[in-house]
N, C-alpha and C positions, 0 to 999 in steps of 0.2 A: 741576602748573601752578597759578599762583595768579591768581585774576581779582578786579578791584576792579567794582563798581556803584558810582555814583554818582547818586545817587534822594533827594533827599532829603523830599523833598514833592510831593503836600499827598496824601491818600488816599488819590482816585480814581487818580488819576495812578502813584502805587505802583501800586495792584491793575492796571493797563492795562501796568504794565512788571515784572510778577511773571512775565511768557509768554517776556523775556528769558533769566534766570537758567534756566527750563525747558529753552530751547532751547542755551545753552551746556554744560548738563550732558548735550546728548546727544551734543555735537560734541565734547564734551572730558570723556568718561564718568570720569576721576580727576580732574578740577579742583577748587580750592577757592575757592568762591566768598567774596567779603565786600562788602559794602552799606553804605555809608554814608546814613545818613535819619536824620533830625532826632527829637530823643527821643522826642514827641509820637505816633510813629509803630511805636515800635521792635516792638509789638506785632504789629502786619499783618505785620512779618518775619518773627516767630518760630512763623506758622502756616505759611508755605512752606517745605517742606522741600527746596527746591536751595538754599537761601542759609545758608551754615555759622558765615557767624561775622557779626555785625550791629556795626557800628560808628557810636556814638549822637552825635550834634552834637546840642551844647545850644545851639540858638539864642537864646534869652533872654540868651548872654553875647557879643551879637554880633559883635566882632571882633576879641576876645579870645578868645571859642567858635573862631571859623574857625581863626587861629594853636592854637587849641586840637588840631582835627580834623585840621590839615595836618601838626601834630608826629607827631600818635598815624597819620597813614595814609602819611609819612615812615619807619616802622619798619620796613617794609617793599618788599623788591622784587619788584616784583608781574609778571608775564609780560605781562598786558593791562588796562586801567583803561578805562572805556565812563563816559562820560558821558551819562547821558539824561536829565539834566535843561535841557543845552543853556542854561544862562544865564550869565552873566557870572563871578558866585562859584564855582560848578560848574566851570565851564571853566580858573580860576586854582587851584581846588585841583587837577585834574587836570594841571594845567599845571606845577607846583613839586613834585607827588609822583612819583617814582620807579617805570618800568615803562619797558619795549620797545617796546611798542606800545602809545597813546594815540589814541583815536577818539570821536565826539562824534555822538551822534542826527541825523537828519535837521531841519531846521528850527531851529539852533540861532542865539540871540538875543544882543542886548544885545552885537553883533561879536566872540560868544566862539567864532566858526571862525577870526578872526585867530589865534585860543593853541592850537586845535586841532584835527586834521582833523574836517573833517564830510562823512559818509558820507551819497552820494547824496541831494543837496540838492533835486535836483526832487521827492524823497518827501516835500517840509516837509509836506502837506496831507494826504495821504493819513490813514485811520485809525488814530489813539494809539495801538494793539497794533498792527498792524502795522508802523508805523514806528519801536516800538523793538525790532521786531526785525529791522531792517536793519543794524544794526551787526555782526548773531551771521554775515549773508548776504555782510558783505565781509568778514570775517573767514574765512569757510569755503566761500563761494561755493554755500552750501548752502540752500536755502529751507526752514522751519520752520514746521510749523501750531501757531497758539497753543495753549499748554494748560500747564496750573498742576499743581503737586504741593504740597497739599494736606494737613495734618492736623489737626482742630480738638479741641484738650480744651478741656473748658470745663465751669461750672454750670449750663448750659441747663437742664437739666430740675429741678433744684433751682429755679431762679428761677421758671420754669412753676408750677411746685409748689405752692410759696411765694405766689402770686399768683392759685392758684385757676383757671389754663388749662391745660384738661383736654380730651383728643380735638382737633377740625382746628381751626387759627385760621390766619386773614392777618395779615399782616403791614403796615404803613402805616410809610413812611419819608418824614414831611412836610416835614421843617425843611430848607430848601435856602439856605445861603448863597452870595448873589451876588446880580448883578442879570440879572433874570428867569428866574430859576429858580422862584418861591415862588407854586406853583400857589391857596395860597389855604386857609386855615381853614375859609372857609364851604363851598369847592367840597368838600374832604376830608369835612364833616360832613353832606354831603348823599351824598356815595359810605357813609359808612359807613350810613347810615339805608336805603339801596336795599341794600346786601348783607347787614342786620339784618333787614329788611321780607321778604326772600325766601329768606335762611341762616339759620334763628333757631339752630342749634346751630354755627356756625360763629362761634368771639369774633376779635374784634379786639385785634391790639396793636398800640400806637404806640411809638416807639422814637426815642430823639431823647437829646441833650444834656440834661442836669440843669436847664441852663435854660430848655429846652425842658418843660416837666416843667408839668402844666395849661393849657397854651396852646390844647388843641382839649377843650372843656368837653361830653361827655359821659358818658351813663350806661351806655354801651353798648361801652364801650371797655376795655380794662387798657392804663394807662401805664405803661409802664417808664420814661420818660426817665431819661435819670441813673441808668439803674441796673445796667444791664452795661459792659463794657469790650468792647473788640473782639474778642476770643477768646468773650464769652459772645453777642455780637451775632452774630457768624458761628454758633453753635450754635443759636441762634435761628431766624437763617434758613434753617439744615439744614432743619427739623422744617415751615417753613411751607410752607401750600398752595401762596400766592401770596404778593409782597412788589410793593406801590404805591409809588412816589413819586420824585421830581427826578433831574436830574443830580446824584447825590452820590455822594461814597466808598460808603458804607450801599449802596445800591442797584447801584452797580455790583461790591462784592463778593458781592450777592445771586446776580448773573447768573454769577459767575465757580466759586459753587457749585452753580450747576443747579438751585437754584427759579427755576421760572417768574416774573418779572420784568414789573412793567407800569409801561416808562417814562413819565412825563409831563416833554416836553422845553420849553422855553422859546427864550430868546435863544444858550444854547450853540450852538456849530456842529457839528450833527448828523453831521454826515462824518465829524468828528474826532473825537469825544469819545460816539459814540453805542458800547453793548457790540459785541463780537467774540464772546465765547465764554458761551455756555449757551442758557437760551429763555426767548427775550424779546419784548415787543411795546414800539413806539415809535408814543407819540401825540405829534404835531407840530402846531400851528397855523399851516398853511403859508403862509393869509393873512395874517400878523404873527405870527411868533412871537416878537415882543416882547410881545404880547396873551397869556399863556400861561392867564389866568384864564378866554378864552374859550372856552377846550377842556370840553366839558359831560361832567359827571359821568356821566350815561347812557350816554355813550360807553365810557369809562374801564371803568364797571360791565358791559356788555356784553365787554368785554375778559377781564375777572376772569371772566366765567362761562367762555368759553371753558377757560377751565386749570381751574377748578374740575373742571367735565367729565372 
């Protein structure tokens, strides 16, 4: 049996629909899964082992890329094709490629359940792991506890190495793009000074984009930004105690690996997009979580001792 995903973005979003491919490899223990995600991404595939063959869209070539992707997932006659990215282009490449059965995530947008079915549309709200895997539950009428298959090679410990972090460190995942996600510079530099002030062999690392790379200016830190990829980011946060910071990809593949995880959430809608799987703590500013900067560090640091523990 051959099964298409359709995923193609943005990180967090993959890692919240990696619990799919899990759950159809148990409903259909020889299937052969394939993924279509945008090339940006191809990496987070190639760590889960239910998904066999990855199918890369070059978005940069926009609608030349799509006729691109639709030729090359055209090749194919696939048994069932799942849509969960539920958007408009999603739903037309689903729509024009070749399968028996075509079905579409809960919550699907921009009227792309006009081109294809959408499975149990009262679940739009429900939580992002959860709700994609409502497609595998009308498919098999079978209900499914999230859980990931998992393997990470990577140069973690060479980067460690290389950078002089030796025995327990945390992990700081600051840079959150969006609006109200970005807890704040000064609030993370006052977190790291309370867990330097009371952990003194416990280091810090930040972990961020290249161009995130000096943005939280201390002496008490090792910056990585810019200097792994996602296989050695994931090996990273195998090794750490804890891992801080936003709604982001980073942080929610942290949880999906079982370090304890200390969300700081903002404007996201918490229902939806809060973790499913590992151990986690969610700090919310329940009176404006548009205000995310007024979530106090002391809190946060109170949190971290917890797992430390």
């Amino acid at each position: 049996m051959k099964i298409l995903i359709i995923k193609p973005s943005s990180f967090g979003d993959i890692v919240q629909a990696l619990p799919c491919a899990n759950a159809l490899k148990q409903a259909y223990p020889k299937c052969e899964i394939s993924w279509v995600v945008f090339n940006g991404w191809e990496s987070l595939l190639k760590i889960c082992l239910d998904v066999d063959k990855i199918i890369s869209w070059n978005r940069k070539r926009g609608l030349k890329g799509f006729f691109e992707i639709l030729k090359e997932v055209r090749k194919t006659k696939y048994d069932i094709i799942i849509d969960l990215q539920g958007l408009l282009r999603s739903a037309v490449l689903t729509r024009f490629a070749t399968a028996k059965t075509k079905i579409g995530v809960p919550g699907m947008k921009e009227f792309s359940s006009f081109l294809i079915k959408e499975v149990y549309p009262k679940k739009a709200n429900i939580n992002a792991t959860l709700r994609n895997l409502e497609p595998v539950r009308f498919l098999t009428g079978q209900l499914f506890n999230p859980e990931v298959n998992i393997k990470i090679e990577s140069n973690a410990e060479s980067i460690l190495k290389d950078n002089k972090v030796f025995g327990d460190f945390l992990t700081l995942l600051p840079f959150a793009r969006g609006d109200g996600k970005d807890w704040g510079v000064d609030n993370y530099c006052k977190l790291i000074d309370l867990v330097k002030n009371k952990y003194i062999n416990i280091q810090i690392i930040v972990l961020g984009l290249k161009g995130d790379f000096g943005k939280i200016r201390s002496d008490r830190i090792v910056d990585l930004c810019g200097k792994t990829n996602i296989e050695d980011l994931a090996g990273i946060l195998l090794k750490s105690k804890v891992a801080v910071g936003a709604d982001t990809g980073s942080m929610h593949l942290s949880s999906i690996l079982q370090t304890p995880s200390v969300f700081i959430f903002g404007a996201s809608d918490i229902n939806e997009t809060s973790p499913y799987i590992g151990q986690f703590s969610l700090f919310v500013n329940e009176k404006n979580r548009d205000r995310i900067n007024n979530i106090k560090s002391e809190n946060v640091f109170a949190e971290i001792q917890k797992w430390i523990k």
